[in-house]
Structures are given as C-alpha cells and as structure tokens.
ChimeraX commands (.cxc) that place a marker at each C-alpha (Angstrom):
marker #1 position -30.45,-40.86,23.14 radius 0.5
marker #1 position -33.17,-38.98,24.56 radius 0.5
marker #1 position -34.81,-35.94,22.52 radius 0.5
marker #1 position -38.15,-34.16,22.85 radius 0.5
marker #1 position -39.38,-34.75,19.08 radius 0.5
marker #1 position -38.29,-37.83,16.70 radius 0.5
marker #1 position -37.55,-36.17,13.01 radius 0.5
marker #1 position -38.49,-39.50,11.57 radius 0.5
marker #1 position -42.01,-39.58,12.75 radius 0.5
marker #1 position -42.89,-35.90,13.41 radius 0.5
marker #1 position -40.97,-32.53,11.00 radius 0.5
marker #1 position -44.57,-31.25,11.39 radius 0.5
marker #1 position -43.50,-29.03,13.99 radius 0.5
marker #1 position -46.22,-26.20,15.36 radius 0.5
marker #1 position -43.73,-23.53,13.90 radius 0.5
marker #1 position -40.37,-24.39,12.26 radius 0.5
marker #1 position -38.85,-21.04,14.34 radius 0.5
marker #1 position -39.86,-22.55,17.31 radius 0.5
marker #1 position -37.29,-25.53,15.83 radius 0.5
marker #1 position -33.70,-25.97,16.24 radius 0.5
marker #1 position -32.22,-29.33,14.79 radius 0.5
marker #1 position -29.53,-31.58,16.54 radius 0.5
marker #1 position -27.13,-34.22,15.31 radius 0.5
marker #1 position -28.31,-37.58,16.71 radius 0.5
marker #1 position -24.97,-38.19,18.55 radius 0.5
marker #1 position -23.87,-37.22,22.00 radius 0.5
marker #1 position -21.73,-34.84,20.40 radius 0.5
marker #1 position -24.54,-32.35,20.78 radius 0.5
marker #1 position -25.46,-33.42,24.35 radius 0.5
marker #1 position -23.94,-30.57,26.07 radius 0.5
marker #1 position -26.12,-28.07,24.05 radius 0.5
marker #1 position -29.03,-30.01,24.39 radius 0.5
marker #1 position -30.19,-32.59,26.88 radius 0.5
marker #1 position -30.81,-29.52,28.86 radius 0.5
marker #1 position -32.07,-27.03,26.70 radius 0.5
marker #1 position -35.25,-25.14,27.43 radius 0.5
marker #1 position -38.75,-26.56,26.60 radius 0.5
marker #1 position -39.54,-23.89,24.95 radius 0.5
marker #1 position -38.08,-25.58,21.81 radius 0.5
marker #1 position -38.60,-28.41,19.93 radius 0.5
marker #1 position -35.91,-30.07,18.63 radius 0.5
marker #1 position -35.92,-32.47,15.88 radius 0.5
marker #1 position -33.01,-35.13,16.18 radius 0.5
marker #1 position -31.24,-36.44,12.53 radius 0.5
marker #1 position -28.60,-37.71,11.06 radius 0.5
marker #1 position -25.91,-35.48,9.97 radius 0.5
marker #1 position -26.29,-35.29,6.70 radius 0.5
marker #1 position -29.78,-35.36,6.96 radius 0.5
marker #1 position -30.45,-32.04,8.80 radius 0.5
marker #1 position -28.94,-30.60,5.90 radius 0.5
marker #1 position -32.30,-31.17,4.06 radius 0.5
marker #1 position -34.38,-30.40,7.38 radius 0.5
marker #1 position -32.76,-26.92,7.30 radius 0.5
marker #1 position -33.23,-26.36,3.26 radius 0.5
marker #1 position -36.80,-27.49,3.65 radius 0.5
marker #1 position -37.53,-24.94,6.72 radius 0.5
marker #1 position -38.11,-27.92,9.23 radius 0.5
marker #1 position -35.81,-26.12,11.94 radius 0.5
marker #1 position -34.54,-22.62,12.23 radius 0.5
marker #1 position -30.84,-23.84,13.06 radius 0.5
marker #1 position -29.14,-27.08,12.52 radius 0.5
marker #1 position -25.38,-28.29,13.31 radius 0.5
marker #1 position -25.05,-30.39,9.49 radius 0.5
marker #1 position -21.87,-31.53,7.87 radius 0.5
marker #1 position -19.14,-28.62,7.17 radius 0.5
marker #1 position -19.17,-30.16,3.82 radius 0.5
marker #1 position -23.04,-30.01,3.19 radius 0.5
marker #1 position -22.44,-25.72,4.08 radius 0.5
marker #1 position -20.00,-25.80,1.04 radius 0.5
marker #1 position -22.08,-27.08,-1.20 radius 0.5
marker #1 position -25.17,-25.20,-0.14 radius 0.5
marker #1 position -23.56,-21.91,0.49 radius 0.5
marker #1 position -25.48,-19.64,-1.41 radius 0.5
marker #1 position -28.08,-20.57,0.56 radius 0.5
marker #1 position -26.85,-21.39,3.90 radius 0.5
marker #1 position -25.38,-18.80,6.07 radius 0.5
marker #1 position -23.31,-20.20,9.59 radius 0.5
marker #1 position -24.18,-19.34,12.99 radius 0.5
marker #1 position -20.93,-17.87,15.45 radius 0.5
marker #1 position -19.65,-19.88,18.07 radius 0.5
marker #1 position -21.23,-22.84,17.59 radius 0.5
marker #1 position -20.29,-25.70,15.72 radius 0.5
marker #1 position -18.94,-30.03,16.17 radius 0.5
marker #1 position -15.03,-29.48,16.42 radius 0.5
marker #1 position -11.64,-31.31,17.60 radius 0.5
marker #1 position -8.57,-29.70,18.80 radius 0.5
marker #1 position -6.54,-32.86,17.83 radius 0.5
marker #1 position -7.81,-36.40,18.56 radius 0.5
marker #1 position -11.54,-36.58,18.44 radius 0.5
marker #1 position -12.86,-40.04,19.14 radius 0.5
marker #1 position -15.48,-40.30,17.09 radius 0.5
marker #1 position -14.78,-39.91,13.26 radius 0.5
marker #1 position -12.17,-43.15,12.98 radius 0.5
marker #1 position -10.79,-45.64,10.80 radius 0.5
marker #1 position -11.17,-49.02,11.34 radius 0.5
marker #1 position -9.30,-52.13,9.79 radius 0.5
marker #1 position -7.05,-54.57,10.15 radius 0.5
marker #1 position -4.07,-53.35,8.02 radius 0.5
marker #1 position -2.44,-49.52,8.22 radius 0.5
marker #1 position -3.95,-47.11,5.63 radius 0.5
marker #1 position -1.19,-47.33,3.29 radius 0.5
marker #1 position -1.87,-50.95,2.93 radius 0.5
marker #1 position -5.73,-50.49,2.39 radius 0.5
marker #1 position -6.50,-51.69,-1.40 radius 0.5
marker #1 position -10.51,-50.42,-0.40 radius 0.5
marker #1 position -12.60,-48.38,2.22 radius 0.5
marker #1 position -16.24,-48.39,2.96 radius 0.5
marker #1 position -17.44,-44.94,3.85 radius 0.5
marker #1 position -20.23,-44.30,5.65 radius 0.5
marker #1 position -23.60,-42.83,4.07 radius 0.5
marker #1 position -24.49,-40.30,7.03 radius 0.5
marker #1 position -21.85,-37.87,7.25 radius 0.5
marker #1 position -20.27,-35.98,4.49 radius 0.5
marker #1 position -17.52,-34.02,5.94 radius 0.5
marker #1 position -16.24,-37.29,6.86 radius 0.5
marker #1 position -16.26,-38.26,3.53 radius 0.5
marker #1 position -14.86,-35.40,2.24 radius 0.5
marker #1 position -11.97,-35.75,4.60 radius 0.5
marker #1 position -10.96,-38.91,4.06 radius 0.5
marker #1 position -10.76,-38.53,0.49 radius 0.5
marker #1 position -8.63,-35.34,1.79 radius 0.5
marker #1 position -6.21,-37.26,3.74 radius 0.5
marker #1 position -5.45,-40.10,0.94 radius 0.5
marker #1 position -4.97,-37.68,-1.49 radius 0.5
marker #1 position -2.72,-36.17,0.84 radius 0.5
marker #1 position -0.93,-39.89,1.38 radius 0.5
marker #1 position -0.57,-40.52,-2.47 radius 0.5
marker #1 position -3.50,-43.21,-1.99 radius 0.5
marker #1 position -5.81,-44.35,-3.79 radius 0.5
marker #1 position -7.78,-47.25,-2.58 radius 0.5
marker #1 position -11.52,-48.11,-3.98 radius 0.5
marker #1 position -14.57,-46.14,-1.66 radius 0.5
marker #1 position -17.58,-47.76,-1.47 radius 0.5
marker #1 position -20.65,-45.26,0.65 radius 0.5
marker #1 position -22.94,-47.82,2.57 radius 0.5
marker #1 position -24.90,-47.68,5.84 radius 0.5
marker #1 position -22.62,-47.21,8.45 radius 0.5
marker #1 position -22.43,-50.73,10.65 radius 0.5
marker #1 position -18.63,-52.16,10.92 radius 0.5
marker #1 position -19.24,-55.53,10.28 radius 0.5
marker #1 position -20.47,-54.95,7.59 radius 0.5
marker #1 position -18.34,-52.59,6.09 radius 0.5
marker #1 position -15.23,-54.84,7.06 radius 0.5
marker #1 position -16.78,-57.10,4.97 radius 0.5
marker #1 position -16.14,-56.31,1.45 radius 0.5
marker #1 position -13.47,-53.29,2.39 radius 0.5
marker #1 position -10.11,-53.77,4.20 radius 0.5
marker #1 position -11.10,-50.52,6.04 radius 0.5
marker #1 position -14.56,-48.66,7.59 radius 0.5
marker #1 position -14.83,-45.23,8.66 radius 0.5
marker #1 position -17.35,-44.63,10.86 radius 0.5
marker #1 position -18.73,-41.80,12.68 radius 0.5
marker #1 position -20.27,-40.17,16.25 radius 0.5
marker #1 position -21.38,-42.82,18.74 radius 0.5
marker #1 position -21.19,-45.96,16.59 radius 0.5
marker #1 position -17.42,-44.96,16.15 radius 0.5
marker #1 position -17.05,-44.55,20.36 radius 0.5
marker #1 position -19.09,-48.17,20.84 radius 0.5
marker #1 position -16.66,-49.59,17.84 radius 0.5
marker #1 position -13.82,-48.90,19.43 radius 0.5
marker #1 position -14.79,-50.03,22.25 radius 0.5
marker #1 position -15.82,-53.71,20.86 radius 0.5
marker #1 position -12.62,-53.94,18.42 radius 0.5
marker #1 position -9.81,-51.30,20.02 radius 0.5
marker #1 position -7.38,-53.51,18.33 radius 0.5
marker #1 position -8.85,-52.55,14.92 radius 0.5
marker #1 position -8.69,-48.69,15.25 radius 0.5
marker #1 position -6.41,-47.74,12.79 radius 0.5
marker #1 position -7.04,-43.49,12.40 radius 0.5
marker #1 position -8.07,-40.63,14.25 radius 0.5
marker #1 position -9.34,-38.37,11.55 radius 0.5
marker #1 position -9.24,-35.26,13.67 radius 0.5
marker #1 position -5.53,-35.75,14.83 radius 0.5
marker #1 position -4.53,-36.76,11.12 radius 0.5
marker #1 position -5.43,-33.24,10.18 radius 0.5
marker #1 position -4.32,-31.87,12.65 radius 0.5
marker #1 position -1.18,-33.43,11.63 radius 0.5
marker #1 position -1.17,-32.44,7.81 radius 0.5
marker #1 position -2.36,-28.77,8.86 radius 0.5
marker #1 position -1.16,-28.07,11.67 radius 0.5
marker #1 position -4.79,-26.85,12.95 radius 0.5
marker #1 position -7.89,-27.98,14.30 radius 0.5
marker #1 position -10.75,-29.67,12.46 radius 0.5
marker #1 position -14.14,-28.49,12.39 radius 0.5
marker #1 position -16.35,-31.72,11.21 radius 0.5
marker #1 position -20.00,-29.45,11.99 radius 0.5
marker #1 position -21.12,-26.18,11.72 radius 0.5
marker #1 position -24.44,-24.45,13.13 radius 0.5
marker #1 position -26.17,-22.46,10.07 radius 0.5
marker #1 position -29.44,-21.31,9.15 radius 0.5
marker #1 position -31.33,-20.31,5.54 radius 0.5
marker #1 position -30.04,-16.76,4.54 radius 0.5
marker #1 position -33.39,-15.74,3.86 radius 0.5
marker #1 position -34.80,-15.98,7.99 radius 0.5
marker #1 position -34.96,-13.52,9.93 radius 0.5
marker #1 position -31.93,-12.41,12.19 radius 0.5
marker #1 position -34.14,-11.82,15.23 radius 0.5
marker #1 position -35.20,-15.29,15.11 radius 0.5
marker #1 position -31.93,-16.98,14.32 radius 0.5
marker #1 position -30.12,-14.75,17.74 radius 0.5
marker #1 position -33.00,-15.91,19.63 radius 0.5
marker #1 position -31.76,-20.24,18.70 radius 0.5
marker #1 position -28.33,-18.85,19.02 radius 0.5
marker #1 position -28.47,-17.61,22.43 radius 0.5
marker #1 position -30.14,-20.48,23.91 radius 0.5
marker #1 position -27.57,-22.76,22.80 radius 0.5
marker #1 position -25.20,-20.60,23.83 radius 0.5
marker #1 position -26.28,-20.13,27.15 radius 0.5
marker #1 position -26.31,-24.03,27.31 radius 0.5
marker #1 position -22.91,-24.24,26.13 radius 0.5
marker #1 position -21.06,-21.47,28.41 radius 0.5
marker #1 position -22.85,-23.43,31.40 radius 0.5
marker #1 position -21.00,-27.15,30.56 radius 0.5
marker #1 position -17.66,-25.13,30.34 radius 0.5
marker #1 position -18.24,-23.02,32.96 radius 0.5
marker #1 position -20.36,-25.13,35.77 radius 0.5
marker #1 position -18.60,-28.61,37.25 radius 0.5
marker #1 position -21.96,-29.40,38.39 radius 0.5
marker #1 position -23.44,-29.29,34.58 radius 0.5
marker #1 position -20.69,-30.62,33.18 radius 0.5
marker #1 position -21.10,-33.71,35.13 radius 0.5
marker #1 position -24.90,-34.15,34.96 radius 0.5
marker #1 position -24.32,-34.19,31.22 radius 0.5
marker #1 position -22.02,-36.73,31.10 radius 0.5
marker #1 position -23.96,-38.73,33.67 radius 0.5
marker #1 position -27.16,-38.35,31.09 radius 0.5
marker #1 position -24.95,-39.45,27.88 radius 0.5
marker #1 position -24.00,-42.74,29.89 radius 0.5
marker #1 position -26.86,-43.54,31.08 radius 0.5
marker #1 position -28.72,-42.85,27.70 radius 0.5
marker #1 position -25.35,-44.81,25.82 radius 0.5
marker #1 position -23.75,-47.19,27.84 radius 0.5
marker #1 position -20.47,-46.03,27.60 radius 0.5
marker #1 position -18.47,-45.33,31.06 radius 0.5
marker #1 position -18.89,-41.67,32.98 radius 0.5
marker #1 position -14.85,-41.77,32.31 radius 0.5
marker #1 position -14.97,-42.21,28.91 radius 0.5
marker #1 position -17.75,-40.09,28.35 radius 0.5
marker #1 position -15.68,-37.23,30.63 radius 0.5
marker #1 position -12.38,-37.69,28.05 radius 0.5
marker #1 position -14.77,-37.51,25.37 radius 0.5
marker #1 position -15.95,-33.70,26.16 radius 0.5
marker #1 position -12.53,-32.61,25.96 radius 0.5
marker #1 position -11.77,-34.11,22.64 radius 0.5
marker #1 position -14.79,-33.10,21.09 radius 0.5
marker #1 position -16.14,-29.12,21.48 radius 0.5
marker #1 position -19.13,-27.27,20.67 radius 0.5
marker #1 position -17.58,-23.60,21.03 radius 0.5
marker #1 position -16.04,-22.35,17.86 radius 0.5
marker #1 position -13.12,-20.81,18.44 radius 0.5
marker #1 position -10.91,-18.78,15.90 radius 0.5
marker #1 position -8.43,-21.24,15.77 radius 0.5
marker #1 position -11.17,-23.20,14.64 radius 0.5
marker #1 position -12.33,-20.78,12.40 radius 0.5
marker #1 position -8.98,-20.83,10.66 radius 0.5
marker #1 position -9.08,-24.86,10.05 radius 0.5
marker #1 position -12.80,-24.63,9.40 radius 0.5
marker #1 position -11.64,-21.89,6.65 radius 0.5
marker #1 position -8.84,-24.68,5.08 radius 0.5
marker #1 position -11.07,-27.21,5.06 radius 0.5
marker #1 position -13.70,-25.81,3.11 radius 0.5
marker #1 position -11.24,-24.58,0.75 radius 0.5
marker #1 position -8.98,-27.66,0.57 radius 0.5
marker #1 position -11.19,-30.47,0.81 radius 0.5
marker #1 position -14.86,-28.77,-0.07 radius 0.5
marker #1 position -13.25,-26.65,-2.89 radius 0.5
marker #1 position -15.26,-23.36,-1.76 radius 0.5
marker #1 position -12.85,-20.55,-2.05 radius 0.5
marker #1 position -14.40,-18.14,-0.54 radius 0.5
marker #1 position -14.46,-20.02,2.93 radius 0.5
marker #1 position -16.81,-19.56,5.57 radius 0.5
marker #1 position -20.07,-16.91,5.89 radius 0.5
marker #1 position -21.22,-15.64,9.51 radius 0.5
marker #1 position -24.19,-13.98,10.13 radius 0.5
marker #1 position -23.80,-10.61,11.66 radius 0.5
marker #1 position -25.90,-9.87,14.89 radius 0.5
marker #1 position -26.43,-6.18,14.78 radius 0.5
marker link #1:1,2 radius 0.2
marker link #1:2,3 radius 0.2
marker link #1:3,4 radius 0.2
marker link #1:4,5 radius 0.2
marker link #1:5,6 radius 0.2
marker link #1:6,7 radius 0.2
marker link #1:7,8 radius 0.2
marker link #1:8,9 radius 0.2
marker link #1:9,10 radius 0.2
marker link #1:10,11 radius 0.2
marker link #1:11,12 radius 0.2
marker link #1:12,13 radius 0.2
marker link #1:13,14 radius 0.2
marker link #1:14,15 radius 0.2
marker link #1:15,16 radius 0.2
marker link #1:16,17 radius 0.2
marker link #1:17,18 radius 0.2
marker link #1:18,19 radius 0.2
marker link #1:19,20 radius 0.2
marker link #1:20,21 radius 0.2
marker link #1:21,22 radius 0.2
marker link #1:22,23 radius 0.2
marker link #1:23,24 radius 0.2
marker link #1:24,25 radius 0.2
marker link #1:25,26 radius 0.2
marker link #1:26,27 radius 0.2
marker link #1:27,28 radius 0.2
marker link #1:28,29 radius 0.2
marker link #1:29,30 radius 0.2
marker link #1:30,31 radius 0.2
marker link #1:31,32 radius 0.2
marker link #1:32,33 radius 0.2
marker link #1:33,34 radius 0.2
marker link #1:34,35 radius 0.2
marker link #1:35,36 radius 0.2
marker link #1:36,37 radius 0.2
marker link #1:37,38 radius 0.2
marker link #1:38,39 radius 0.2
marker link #1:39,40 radius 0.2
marker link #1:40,41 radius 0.2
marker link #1:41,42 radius 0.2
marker link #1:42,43 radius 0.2
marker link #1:43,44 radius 0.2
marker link #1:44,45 radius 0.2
marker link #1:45,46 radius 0.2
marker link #1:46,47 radius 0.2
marker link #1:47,48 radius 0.2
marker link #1:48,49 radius 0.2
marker link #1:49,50 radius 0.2
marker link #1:50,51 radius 0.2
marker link #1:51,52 radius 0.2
marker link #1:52,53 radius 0.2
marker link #1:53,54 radius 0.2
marker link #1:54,55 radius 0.2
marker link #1:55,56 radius 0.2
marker link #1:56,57 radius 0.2
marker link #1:57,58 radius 0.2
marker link #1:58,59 radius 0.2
marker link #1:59,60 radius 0.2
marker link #1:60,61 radius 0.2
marker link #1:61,62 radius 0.2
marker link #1:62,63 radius 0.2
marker link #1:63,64 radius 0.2
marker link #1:64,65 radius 0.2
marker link #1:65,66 radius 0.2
marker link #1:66,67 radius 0.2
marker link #1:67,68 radius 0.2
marker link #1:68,69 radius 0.2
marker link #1:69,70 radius 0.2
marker link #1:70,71 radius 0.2
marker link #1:71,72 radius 0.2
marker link #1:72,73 radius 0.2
marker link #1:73,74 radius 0.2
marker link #1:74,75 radius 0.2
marker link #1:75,76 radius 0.2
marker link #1:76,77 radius 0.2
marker link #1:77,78 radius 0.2
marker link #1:78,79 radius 0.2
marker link #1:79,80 radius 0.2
marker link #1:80,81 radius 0.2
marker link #1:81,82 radius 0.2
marker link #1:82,83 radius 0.2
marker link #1:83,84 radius 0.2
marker link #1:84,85 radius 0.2
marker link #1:85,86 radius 0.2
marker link #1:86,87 radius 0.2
marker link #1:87,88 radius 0.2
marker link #1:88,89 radius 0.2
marker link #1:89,90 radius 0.2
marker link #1:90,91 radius 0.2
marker link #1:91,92 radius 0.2
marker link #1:92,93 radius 0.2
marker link #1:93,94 radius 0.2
marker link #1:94,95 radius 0.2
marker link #1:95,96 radius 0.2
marker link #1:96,97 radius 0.2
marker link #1:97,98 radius 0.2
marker link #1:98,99 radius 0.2
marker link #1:99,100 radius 0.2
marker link #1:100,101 radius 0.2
marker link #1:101,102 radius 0.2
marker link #1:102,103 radius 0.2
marker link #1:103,104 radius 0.2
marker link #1:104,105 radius 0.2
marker link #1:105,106 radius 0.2
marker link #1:106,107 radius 0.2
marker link #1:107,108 radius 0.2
marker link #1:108,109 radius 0.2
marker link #1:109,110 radius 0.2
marker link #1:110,111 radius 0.2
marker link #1:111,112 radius 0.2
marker link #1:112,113 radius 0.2
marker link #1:113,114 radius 0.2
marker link #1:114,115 radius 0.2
marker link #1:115,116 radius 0.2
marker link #1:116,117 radius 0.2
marker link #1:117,118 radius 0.2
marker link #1:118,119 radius 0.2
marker link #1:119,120 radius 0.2
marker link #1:120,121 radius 0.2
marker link #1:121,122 radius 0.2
marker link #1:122,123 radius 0.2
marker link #1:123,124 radius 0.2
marker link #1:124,125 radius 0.2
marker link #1:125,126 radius 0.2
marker link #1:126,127 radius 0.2
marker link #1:127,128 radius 0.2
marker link #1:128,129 radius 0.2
marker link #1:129,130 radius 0.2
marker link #1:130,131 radius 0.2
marker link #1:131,132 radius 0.2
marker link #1:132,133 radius 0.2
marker link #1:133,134 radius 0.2
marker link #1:134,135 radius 0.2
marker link #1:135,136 radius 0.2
marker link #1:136,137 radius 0.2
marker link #1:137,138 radius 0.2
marker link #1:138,139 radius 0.2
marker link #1:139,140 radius 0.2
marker link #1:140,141 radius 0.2
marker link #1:141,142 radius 0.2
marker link #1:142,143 radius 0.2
marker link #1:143,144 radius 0.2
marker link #1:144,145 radius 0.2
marker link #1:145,146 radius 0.2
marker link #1:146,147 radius 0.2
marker link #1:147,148 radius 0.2
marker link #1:148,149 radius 0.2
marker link #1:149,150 radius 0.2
marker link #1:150,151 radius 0.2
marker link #1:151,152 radius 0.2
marker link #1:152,153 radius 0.2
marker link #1:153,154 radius 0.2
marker link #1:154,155 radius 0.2
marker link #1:155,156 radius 0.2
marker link #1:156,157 radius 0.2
marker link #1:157,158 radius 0.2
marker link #1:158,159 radius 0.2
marker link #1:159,160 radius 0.2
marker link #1:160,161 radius 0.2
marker link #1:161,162 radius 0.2
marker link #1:162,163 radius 0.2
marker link #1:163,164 radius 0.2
marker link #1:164,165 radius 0.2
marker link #1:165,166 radius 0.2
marker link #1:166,167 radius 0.2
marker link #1:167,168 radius 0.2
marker link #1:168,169 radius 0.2
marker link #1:169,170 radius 0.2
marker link #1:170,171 radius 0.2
marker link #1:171,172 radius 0.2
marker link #1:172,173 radius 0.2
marker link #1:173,174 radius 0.2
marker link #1:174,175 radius 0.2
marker link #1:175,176 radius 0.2
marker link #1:176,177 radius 0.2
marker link #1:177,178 radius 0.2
marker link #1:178,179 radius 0.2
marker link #1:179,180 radius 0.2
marker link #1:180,181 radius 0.2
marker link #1:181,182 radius 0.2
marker link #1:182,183 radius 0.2
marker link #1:183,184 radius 0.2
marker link #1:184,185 radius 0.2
marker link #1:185,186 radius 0.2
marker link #1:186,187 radius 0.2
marker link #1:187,188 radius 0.2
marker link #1:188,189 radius 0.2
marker link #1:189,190 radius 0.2
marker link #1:190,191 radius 0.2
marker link #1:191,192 radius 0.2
marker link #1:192,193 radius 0.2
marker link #1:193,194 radius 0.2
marker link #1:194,195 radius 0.2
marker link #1:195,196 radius 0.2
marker link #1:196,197 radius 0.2
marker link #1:197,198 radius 0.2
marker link #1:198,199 radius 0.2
marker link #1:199,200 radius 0.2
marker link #1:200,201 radius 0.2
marker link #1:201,202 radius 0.2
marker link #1:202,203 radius 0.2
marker link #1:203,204 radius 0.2
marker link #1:204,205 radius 0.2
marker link #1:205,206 radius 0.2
marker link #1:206,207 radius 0.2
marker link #1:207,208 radius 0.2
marker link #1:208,209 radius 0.2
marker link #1:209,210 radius 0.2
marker link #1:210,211 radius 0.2
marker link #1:211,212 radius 0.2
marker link #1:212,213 radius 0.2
marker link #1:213,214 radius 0.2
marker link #1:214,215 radius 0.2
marker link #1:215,216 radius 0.2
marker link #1:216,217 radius 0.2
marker link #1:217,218 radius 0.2
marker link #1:218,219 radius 0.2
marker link #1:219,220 radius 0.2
marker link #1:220,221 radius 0.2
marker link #1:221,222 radius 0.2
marker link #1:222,223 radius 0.2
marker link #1:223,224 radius 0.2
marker link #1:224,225 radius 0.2
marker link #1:225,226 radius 0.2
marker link #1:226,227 radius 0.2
marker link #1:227,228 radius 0.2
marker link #1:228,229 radius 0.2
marker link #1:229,230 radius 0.2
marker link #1:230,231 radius 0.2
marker link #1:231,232 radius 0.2
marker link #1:232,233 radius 0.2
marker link #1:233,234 radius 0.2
marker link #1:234,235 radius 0.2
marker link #1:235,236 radius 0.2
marker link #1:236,237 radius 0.2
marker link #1:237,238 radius 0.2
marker link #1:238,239 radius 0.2
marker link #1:239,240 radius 0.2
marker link #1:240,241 radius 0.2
marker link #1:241,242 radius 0.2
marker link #1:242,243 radius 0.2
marker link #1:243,244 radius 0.2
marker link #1:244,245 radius 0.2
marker link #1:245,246 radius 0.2
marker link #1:246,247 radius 0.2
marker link #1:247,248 radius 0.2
marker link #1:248,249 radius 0.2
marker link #1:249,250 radius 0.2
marker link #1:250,251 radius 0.2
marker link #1:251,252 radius 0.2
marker link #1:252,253 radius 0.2
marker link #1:253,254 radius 0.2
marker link #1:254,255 radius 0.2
marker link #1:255,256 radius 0.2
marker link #1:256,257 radius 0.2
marker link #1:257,258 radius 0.2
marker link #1:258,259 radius 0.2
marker link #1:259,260 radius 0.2
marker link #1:260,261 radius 0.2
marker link #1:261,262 radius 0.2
marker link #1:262,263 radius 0.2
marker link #1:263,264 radius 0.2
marker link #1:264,265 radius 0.2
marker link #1:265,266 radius 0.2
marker link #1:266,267 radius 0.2
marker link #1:267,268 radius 0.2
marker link #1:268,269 radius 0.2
marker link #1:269,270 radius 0.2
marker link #1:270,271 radius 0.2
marker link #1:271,272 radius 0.2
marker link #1:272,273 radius 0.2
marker link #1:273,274 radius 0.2
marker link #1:274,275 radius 0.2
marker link #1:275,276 radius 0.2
marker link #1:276,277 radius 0.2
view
C-alpha cells in the first residue's frame, strides 16, 4: 500500500485542512494513489479514522457507516463519496468451515464496525444466535477458537484467495438479498463545525479523482496496475474487484445507506449531507 504520510508515525500534519484521511485498503485506491500532492493524506484503519476525524487530524475521512451513527451529532457526510457494493463485494466475507446456520460462534474483527454491525444484522435476521468474540483480524487465528471469521478489505481478498474453499458469505450480496438494495459499508464525512469552503475544496479533489477511474480506460487501468503491484493480487482480480466495490454514492445507495443506519445502527433519522451552497 503506498501513501504519502503513515497515521501511525506522523497525525502531526502542517495543517489538518490540508488533510484528508483514507481507509488503508485498496478500496480507496481509485480516489487516491493519484491524488494531488497538494494533500497529505493520513492512511488508518477503518474504525480508526473515526477518531482521526473527531480529533481534527484530517478534514475528511471515509470511516465505518456505523461509526457516523453513533457520532452523528457531530459528524456531518460528504455527497457522492463513500465505500459501497451493488451486490457481491469481495471484501467484507465470512469464513468457516460449516454454513452460517450451523455456526455455534464467530470471531469478528476489531477494525471495522459497520461490519460488525451487519453481521449482527444478518443473524438476527436468520433467527441466529451464535457467540461473537471482537479480536484482531488474522484468520487463523480467528478459526481458532470460532467456527467462523469475518474479515474485512484486503485481508478478506488475500483470504480468499489462500482458503476459497472456506468462504462461506458475501456480506454485501446477503443484504442485498434481505433488502433488496445496495450496501453502503463507508461513508466520507467531516466535523459539522469546519468550514464548508474547506470541506468542497477535499470534496472536489476526490471527486475529480473518482469521475476520472469511471470515465478514463487509461486511469482505470493504471490503478489497478498500482493496487497489484502494491498487493500481489492479479490485474484480473483486481479489475473484477472495481466493479464490485464503488466509491460514487449513488441514490440507490443512498436509500440502503438510509436502511442501514436505521435497521442495523438504530439512528432514525438516517443520513445528514452537507449542503454546498
């Protein structure tokens, strides 16, 4: 994974508005491995941008739709940007030996929480009850001491690679199933309390980033060429991989991003967007 700034060793950024977080996956890649110098970017966890953000260590960050609901009055979300499926998604997946139904425990992983959040969702939704146990997210493990592991973003893709036999879940198509609509596992959002100027400014870079991959064959394919060489994983897997997983936020997304929040996150009111004047 290649990033300008490492959020483990340096937050002390020159100016946080000058700062736009990204989730540590290639899930981000298409907004990013190009984006314009003029920004740092400080690379975490999922989860963990959650606090960057809070803390004013970056002006925008993609974090866990789950993390928004429970930070809402504080947290506002940026338009057209966000970590979404339209179906399968490749990279949030259950692992085991067993079908769910026959899981009497699941390890979930410590780094995500809309993850979390919709697993729980989904065994609820099965009449299940199995015991959860949060841990660091390695497969081994978690397979362990639970008949199941969910893990997430590019330790999920190199998982199934090493044990395709054991994938037993695609979260994304699973809700997809239940709901009938598309799942929206990140959102882009910012403190309510900075300044619209300087969020638009973030917003249109990545946006400008983003309408280039869909828009420019050329782009498309030096960014998939960059997230093999910088993971391993093959240019054609990499290629499927960008058209399960999408960074524009459409309002079909909108509308599963809205029943997820309320369903699973239990936040009624569903999902703020800043208004650009």
């Amino acid at each position: 994974m290649v990033v300008k700034n490492s959020s483990s060793e340096n937050s002390n950024f020159s100016s946080w508005k000058n700062t736009i977080g990204r989730v540590a996956f290639m899930n981000c890649d298409p907004l990013f491995l190009q984006l314009s110098e003029q920004w740092n970017i400080l690379s975490a966890p999922p989860s963990w941008l959650t606090g960057h953000l809070l803390r004013r260590d970056c002006i925008i960050a993609p974090i866990p739709a789950a993390d928004y609901a429970k930070n809402s009055d504080e947290l506002i979300l940026v338009p057209d940007l966000g970590i979404c499926s339209k179906g399968e998604v490749g990279s949030v997946l259950l692992f085991g030996s067993m079908p769910i139904n026959e899981m009497n425990s699941i390890s979930l992983p410590s780094d995500s929480s809309s993850s979390v959040a919709l697993m729980k969702f989904i065994l609820n939704q099965n009449g299940l009850n199995p015991k959860l146990t949060v841990m660091g997210p390695d497969i081994d493990s978690m397979l362990s001491i639970s008949d199941g592991a969910l893990i997430i973003g590019d330790r999920a893709l190199d998982a199934s690679k090493k044990y395709p036999q054991k994938v037993v879940l695609d979260l994304g198509l699973e809700w997809q199933r239940i709901t009938g609509k598309p799942m929206v596992f990140g959102v882009f959002a910012a403190r309510k309390d900075t300044s619209k100027v300087s969020i638009k400014q973030a917003h249109n870079s990545l946006l400008e980033q983003l309408t280039e991959f869909e828009t420019n064959t050329v782009r498309r394919e030096l960014i998939v060429k960059l997230s093999s060489k910088n993971s391993g994983l093959s240019i054609e897997r990499l290629d499927q991989y960008f058209s399960e997983v999408f960074n524009r936020l459409d309002e079909d997304h909108i509308l599963g991003l809205n029943q997820f929040l309320k369903d699973a996150c239990q936040l009624e009111d569903g999902a703020e967007f800043i208004q650009f004047s």
